[in-house]
TIPAMI-597445 format. One line per 5 residues: number of its first residue (from 1); for each residue x negated, y, z negated of N, C-alpha, C. Coordinates in steps of 0.05 Angstrom, whole numbers, plus 5000, padded with zeros to 4 digits. Each point is the difference from the previous one (the first is absolute). Example, Ala and Ser with C-alpha at 12.3 -4.5 7.8 and 13.67 -1.06 7.14 Angstrom:
<atoms>
1) 4736 4886 4844 5018 5024 5000 4982 5024 5000; 5007 5021 5014 4984 5024 4999 5015 5022 4986 $
</atoms>
This chain:
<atoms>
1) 4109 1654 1842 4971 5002 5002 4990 5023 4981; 5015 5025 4995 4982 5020 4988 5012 4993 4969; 5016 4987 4995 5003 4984 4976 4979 4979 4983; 4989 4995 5020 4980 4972 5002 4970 5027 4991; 5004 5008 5021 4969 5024 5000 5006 5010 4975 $
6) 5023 5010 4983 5002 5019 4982 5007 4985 4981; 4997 4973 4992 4994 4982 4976 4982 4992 4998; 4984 4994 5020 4973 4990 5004 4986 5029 4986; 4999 5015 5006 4994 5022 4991 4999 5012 4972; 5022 5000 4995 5010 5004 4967 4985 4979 4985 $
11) 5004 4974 5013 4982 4975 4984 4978 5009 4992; 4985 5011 5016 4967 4997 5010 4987 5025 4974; 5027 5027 4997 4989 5016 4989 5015 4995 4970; 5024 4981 4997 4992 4994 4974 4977 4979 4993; 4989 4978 5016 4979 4987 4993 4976 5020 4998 $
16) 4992 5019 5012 4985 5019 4989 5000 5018 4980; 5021 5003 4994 5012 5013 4971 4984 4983 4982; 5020 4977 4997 4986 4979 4977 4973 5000 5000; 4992 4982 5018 4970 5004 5000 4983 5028 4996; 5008 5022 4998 4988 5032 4987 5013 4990 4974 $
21) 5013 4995 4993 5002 4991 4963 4989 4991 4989; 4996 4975 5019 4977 4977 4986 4984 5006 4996; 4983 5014 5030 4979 5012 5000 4990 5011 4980; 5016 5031 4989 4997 5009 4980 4991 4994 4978; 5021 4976 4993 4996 4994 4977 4968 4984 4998 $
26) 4999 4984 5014 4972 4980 4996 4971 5023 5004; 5007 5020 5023 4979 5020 5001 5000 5011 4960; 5013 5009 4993 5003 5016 4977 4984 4981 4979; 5009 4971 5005 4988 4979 4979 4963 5004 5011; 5000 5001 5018 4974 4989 5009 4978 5025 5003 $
31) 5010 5025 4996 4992 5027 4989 4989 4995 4971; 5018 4986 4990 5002 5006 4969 4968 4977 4995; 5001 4979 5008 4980 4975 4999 4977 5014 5000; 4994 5016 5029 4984 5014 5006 4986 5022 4981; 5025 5014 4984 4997 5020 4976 4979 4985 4976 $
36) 5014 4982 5004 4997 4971 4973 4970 4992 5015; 4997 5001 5014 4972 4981 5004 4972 5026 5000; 5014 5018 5003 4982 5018 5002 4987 5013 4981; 5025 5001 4978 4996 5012 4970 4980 4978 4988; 5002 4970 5001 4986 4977 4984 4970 4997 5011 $
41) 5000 5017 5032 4977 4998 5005 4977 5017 4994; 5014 5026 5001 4986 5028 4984 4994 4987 4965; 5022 4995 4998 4989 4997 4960 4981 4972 5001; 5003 4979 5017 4971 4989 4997 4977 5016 5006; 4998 5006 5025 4978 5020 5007 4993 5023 4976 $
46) 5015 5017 4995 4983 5011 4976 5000 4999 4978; 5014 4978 4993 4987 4979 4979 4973 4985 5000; 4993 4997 5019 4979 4981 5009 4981 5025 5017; 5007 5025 4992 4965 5024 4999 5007 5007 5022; 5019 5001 5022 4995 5012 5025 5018 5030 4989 $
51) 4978 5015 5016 5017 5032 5000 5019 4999 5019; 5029 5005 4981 5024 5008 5014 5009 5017 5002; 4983 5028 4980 5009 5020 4993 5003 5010 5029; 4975 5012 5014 5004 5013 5024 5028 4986 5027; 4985 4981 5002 5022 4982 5015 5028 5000 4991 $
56) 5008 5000 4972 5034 5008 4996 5003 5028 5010; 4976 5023 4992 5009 5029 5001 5005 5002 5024; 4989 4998 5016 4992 5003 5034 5028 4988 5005; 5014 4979 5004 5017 4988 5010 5026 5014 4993; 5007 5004 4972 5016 5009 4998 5027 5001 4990 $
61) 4998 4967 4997 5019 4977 5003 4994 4979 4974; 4981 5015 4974 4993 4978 4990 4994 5023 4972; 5012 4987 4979 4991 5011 4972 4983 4984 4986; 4983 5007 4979 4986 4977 4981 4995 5020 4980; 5009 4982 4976 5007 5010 4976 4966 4984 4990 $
66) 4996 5011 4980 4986 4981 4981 4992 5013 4970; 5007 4985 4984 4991 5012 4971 5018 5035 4994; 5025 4992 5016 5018 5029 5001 4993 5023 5018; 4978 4999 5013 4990 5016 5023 5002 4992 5023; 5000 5022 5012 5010 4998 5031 4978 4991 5016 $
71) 4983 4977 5013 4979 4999 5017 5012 5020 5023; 5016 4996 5010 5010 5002 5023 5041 5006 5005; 4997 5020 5004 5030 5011 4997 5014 4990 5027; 5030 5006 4994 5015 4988 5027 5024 5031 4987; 5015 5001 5030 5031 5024 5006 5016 4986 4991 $
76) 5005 4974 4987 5025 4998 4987 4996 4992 4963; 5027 5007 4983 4985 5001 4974 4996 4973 4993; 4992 5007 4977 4976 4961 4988 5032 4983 4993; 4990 4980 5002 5022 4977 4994 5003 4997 4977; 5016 4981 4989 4997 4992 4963 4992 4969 4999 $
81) 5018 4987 5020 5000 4976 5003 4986 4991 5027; 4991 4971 5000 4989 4988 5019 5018 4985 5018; 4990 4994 5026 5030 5000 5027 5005 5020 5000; 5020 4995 5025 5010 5022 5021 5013 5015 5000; 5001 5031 5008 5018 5026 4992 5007 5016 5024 $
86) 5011 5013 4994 5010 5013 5019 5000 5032 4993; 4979 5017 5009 4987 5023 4987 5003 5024 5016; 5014 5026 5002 5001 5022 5013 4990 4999 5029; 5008 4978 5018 4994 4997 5031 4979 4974 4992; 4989 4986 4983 4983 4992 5005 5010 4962 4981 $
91) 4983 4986 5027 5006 4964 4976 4982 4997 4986; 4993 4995 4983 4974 4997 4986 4996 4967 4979; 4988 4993 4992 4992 4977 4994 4976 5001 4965; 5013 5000 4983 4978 5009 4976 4995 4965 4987; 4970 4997 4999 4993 4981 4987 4976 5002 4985 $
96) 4994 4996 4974 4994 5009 4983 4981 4969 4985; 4973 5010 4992 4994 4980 4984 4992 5004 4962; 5021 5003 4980 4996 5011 4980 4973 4994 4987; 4990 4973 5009 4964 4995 4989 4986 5021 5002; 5002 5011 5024 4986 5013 5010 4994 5033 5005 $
101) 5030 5001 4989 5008 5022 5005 5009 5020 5020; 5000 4982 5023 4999 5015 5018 5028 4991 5025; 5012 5021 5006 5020 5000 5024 4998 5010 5027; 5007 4985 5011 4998 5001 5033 5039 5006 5014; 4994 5019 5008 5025 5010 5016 5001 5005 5032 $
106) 5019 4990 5011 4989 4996 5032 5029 5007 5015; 4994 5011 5019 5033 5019 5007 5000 5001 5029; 5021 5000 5007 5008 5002 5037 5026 5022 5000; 4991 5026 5016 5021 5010 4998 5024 4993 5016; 5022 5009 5001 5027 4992 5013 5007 5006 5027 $
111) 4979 5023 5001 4998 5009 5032 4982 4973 5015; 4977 4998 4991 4982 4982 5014 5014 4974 4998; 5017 4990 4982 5016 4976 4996 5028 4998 5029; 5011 5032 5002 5015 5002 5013 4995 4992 5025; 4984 5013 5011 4979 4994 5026 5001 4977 5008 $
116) 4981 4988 4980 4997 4970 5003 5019 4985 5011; 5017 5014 4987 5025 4974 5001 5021 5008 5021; 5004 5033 5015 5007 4996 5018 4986 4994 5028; 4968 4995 4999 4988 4984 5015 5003 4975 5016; 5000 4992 4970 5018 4974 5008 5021 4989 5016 $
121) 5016 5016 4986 5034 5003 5017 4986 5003 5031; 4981 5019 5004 5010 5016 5025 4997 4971 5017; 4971 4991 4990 4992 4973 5016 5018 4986 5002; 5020 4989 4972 5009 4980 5005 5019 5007 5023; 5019 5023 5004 5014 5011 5012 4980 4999 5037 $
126) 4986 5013 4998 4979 4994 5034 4997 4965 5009; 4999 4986 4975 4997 4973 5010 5030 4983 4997; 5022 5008 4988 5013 4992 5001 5019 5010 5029; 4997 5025 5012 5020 5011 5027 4996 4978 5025; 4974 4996 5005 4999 4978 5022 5025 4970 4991 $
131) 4990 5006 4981 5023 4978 4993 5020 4999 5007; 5012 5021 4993 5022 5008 4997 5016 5001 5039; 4983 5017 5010 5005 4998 5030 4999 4981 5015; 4981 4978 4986 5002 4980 5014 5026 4982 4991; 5005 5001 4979 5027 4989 4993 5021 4999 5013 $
136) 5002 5030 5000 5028 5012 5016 4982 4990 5029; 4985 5001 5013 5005 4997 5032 5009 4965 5000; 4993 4982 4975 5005 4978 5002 5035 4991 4998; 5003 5019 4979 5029 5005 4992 5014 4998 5027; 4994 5027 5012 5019 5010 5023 5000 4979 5020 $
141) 4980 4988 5008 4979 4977 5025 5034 4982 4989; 4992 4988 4972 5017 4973 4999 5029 5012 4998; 5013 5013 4993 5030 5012 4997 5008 5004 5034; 4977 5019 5013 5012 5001 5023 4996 4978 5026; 4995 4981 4992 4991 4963 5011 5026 4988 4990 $
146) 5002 5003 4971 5028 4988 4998 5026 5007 5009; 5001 5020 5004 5025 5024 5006 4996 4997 5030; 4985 4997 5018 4991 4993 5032 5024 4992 5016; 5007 4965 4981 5023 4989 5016 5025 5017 4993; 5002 5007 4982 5028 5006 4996 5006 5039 5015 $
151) 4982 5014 5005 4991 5018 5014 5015 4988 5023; 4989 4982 5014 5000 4993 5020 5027 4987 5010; 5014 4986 4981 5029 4984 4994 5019 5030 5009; 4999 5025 4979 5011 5023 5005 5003 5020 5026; 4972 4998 5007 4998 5012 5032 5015 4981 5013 $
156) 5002 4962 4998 5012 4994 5027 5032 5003 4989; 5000 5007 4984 5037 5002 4995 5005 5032 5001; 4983 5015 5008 5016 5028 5005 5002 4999 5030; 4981 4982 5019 4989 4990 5025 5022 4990 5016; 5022 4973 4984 5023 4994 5006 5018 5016 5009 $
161) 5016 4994 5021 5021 5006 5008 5024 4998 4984; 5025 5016 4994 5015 5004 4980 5027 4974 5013; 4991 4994 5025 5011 4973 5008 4993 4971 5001; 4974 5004 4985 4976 4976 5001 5008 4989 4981; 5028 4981 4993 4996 4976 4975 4984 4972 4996 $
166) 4984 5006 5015 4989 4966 5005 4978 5008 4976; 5005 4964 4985 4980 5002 4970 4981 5014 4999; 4990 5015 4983 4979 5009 4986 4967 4979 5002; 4984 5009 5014 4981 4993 4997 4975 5007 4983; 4993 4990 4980 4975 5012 4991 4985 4975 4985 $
171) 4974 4991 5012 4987 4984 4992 4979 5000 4980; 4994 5029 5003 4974 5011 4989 5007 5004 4974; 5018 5004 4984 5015 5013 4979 4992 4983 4985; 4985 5014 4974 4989 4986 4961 5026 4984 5010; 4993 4978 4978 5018 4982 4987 5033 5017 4979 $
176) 4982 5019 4988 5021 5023 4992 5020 5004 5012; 4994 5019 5025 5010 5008 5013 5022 4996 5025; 4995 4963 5000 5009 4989 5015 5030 4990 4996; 5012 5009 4974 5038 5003 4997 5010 5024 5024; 4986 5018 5006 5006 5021 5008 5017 4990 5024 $
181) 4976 5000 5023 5014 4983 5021 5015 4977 5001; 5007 4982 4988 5020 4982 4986 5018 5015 4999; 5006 5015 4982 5023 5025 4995 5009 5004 5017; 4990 5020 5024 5006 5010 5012 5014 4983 5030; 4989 4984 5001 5007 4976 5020 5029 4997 5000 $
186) 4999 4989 4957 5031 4993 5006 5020 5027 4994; 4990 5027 5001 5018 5013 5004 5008 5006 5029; 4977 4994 5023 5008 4994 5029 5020 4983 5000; 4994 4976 4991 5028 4979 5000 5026 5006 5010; 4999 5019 4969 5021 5008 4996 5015 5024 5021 $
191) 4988 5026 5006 5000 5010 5025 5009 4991 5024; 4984 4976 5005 4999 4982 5037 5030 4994 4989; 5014 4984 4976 5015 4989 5001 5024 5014 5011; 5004 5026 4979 5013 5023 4996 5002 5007 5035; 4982 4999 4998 5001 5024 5034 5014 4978 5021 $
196) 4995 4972 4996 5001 4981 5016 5037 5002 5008; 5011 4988 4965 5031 5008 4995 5009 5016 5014; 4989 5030 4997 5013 5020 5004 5007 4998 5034; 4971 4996 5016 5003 5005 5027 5014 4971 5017; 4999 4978 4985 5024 4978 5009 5034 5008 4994 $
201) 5002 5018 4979 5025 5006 4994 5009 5021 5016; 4978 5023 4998 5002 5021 5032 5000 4988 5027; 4987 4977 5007 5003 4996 5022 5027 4972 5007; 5004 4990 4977 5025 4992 5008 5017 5006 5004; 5002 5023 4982 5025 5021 4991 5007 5011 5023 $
206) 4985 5011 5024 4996 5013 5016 5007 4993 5026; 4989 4968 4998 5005 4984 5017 5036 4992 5012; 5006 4996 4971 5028 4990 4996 5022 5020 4996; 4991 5028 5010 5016 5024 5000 5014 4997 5028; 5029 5002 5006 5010 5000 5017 4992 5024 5017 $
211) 4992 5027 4981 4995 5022 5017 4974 5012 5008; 5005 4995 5027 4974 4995 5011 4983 5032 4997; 5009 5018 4985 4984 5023 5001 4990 4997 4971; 5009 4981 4977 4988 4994 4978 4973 4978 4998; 5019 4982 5026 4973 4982 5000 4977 5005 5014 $
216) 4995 5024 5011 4979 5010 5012 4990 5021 4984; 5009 5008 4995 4994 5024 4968 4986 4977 4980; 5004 4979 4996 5003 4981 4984 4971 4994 5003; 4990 4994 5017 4980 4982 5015 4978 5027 5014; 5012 5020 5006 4973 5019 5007 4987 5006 4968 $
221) 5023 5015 4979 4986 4997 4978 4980 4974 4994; 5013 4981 5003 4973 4973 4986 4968 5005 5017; 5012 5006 5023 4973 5010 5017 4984 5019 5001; 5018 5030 4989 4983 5017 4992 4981 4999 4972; 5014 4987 4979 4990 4990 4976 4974 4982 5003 $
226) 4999 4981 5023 4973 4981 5009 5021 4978 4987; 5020 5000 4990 5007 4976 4979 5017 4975 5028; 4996 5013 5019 5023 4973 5020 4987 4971 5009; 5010 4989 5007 4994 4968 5006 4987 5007 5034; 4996 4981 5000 4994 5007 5039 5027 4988 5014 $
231) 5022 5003 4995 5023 4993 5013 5018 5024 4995; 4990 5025 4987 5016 5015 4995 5001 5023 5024; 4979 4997 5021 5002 5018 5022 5024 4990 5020; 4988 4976 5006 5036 4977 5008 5024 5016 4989; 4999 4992 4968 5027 5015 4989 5010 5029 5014 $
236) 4981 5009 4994 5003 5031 5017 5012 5008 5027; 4987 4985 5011 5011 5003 5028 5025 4984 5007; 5000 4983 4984 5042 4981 4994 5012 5023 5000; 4992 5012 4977 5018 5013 4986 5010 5034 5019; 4981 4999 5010 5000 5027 5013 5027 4990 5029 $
241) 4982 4978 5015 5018 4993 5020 5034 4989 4991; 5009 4993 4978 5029 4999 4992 5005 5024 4998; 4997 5022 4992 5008 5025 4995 5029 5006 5008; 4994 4992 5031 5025 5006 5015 5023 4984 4992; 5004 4981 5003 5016 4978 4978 5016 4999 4979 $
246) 4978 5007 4996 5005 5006 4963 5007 5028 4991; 5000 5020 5021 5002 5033 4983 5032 5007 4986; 5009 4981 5007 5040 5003 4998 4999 4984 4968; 4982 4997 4987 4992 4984 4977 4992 5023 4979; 4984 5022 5010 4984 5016 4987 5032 5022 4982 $
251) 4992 5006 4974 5018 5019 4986 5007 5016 5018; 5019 5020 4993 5006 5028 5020 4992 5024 4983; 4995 5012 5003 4993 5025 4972 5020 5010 4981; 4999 5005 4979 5027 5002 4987 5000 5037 4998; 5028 4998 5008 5017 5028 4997 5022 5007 4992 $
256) 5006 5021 4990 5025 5000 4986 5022 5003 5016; 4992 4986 5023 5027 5002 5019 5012 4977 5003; 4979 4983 4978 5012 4970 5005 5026 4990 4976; 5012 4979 5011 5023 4989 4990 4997 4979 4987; 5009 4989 4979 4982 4978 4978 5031 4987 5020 $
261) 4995 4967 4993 5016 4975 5002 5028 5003 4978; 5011 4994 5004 5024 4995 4992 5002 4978 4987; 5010 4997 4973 4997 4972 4989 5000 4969 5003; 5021 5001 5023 5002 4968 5006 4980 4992 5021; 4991 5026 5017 4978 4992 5016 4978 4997 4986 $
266) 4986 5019 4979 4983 4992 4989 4994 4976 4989; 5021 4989 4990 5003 4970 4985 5001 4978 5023; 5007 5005 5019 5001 4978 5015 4969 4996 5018; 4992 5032 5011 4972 5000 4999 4989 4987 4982; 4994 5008 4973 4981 4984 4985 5002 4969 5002 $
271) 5022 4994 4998 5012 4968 4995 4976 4983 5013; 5000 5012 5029 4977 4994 5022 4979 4998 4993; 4988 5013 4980 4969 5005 4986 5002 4982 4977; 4979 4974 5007 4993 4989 4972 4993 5007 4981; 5003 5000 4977 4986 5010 4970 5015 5031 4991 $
276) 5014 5014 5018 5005 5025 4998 5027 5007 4994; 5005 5016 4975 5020 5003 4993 5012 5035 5003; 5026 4999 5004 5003 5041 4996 5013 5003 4975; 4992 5030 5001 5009 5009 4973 5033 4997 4991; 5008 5009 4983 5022 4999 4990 5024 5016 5022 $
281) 4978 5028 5004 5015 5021 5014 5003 5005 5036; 4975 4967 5004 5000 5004 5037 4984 5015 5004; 4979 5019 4984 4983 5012 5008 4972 4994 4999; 4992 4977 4984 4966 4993 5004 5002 4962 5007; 4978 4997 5010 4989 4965 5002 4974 5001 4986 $
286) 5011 4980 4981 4973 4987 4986 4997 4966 5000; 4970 4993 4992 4998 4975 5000 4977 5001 4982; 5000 4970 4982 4980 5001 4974 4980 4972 5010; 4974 5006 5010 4984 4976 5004 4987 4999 4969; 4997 4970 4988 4985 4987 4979 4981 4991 5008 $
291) 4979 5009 4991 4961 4979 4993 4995 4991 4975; 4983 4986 5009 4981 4983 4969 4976 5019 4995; 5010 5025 4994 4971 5018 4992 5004 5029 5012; 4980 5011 4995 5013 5036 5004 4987 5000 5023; 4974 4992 5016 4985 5015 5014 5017 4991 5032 $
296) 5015 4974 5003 5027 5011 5024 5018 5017 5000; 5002 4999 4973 5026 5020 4995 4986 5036 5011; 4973 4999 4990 4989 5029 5011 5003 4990 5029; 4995 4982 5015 4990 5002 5030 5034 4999 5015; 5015 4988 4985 5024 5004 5011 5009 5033 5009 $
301) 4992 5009 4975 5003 5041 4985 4996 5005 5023; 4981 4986 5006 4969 5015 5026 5021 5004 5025; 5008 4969 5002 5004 4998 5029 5029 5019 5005; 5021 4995 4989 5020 5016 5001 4994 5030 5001; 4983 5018 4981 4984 5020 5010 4994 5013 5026 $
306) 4990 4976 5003 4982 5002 5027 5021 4995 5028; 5015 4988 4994 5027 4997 5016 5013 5025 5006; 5011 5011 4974 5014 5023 5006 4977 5020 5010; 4982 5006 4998 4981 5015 5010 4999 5003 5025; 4992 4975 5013 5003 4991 5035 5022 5013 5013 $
311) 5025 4986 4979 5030 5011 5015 5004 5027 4996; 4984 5025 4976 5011 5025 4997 5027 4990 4979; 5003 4979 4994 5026 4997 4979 4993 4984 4975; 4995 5013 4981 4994 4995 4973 5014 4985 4983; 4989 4981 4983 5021 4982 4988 4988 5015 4968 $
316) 5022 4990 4980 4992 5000 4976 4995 4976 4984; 4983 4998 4988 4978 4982 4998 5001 4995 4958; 5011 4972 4988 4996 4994 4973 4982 4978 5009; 4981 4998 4977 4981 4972 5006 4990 5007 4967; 4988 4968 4991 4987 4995 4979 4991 4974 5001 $
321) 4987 4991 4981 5000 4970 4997 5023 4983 5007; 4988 4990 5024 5025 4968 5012 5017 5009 5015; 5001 5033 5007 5019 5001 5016 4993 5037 5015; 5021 4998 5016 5003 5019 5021 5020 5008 5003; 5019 5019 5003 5026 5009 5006 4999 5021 5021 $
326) 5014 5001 5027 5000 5023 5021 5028 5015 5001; 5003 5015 5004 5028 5012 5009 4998 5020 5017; 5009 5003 5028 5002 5019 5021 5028 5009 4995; 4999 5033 5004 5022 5016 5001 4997 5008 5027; 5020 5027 5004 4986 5015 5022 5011 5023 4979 $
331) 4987 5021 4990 5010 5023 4986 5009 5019 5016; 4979 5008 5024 5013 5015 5014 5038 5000 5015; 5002 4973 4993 5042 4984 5004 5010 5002 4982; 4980 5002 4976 5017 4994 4982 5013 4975 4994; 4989 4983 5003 5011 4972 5002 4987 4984 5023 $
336) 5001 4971 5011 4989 4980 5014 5006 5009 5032; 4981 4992 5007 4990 5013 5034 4990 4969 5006; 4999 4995 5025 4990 4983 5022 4966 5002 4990; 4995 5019 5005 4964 4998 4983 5002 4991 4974; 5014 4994 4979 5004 4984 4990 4984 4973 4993 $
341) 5025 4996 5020 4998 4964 5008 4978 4994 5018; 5000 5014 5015 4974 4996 5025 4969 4992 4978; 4995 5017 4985 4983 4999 4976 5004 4980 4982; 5017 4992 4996 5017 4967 4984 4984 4984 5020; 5015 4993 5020 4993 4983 5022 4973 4993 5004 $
346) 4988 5025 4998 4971 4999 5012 4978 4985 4969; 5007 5014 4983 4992 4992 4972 5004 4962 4996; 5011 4999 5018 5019 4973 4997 4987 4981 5008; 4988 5009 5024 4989 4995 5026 4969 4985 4995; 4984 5021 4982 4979 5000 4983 5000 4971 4981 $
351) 5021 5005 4978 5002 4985 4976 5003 4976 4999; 5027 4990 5031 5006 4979 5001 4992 4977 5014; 4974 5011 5015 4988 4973 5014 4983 4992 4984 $
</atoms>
């Protein structure tokens, strides 16, 4: 808006600029006419017997030569030529009839010219401001009419809830303006989708956790987030009531008082676990899941993550495009532990239905 006010503005006082040029100039011509009509009227007149003598002296503004004598003197010096000069402050105008002998000189000084002409200005300037104000109130009236809806588009989107994805409404919005909400819609899309994935993969994930202190962790998060299904309070309370059941399932904390597996148990353990292979040395289990695209391969990352998290037992984690790789140690053994496999199993548990 004060962009609008402050071009409108600049406009208004270069259109008044120019027009003081113009002005100028045509005032200056029409001085001079005036010079010119004045001089041809005196040298008829006392050509034709009227006394001009007194009337030039008195004024002040007027010489007349005749027969090389002065009728009537003027403050600036005598001309040579006939037309217009430009004389020690003064314009003057010499026209001369050699029949006759006689010259007529007629003058406006620069001050009284000056005057004049910033008179003008001032007017044009007094009659041009209403203008001008009225402009700008018209200016501002229509900019801030157009700018109304979209004013309005902005307040209801600071208005929204930072959980509100339902489309974008705005009816009122220029024709312009109207990609905006389009835009933004389908970057909701994209969001609802996103969020949709995420909290079906959380709440499956969660669901399908053997350990029931993950799958309630699993499912209060979706609930504290607002992101849960209405079957996820159900989940919750499953999950809470197996507890007992299931707690001989949960990791044990790792300490360095623990004893890693011995090689042929470890191998025969794993054997048991589909997809999972041990290391060379009997000390880690890994297994390599493949996708058609990276963004499972991140949610796989996710879930294993989020697994060892639950259990307090951390896996190490390769993933890129098309794939996933896990491997559980126990470092604190130094080699393969029962949490381990329990974390195999459970991962398993997840992947394979």
């Amino acid at each position: 808006m004060q962009r609008v006010v402050l071009g409108a503005s600049v406009s208004w006082l270069a259109g008044v600029g120019l027009a003081a040029v113009v002005i100028a100039h045509e005032m200056s011509e029409l001085m001079d006419q005036t010079l010119e009509g004045s001089a041809r009227l005196t040298l008829a007149l006392y050509e034709g017997g009227a006394d001009m003598g007194p009337v030039a002296q008195s004024s002040g503004t007027m010489r007349i030569i005749e027969a090389g004598a002065q009728v009537a003197s003027a403050p600036w010096p005598p001309q040579a030529q006939d037309g217009g000069h430009d004389a020690a402050g003064w314009r003057v105008f010499r026209l001369s009839d050699p029949a006759g002998g006689v010259i007529v000189e007629v003058g406006q000084s620069d001050e009284w010219r000056r005057d004049e002409l910033l008179e003008s200005l001032l007017w044009l300037v007094a009659l041009m401001l209403p203008v001008l104000l009225a402009a700008l109130w018209a200016v501002r009236g229509a900019v801030a009419s157009a700018l109304r809806p979209a004013t309005g588009f902005a307040q209801m989107l600071r208005g929204r809830s930072a959980r509100d994805l339902s489309p974008v409404t705005a009816p009122d919005l220029p024709v312009e303006l109207a990609p905006i909400p389009h835009a933004l819609d389908g970057y909701l899309d994209q969001i609802r989708a996103r969020i949709e994935s995420e909290r079906q993969f959380a709440s499956n994930a969660a669901h399908e956790l053997r350990t029931p202190l993950a799958a309630a962790s699993g499912q209060a998060q979706l609930i504290a987030a607002g992101l849960a299904d209405g079957g996820a309070a159900g989940r919750l309370a499953g999950a809470l009531g197996r507890m007992s059941d299931l707690a001989t399932r949960i990791c044990t904390p790792c300490t360095g008082a623990m004893s890693p597996m011995d090689v042929g148990a470890a191998e025969k353990a794993v054997a048991a676990l589909p997809g999972w292979t041990s290391a060379a040395d009997g000390r880690a289990v890994s297994r390599r899941w493949e996708f058609k695209g990276f963004a499972r391969a991140v949610q796989m990352a996710n879930l294993a993550a989020w697994l060892g998290e639950n259990q307090g037992h951390h896996p190490d984690v390769r993933f890129g495009w098309g794939y996933c790789e896990v491997t559980f140690t126990t470092h604190a053994a130094n080699g393969l532990t029962e949490n381990d496999l329990i974390c195999a199993a459970r991962l398993n548990a997840i992947t394979d239905q």
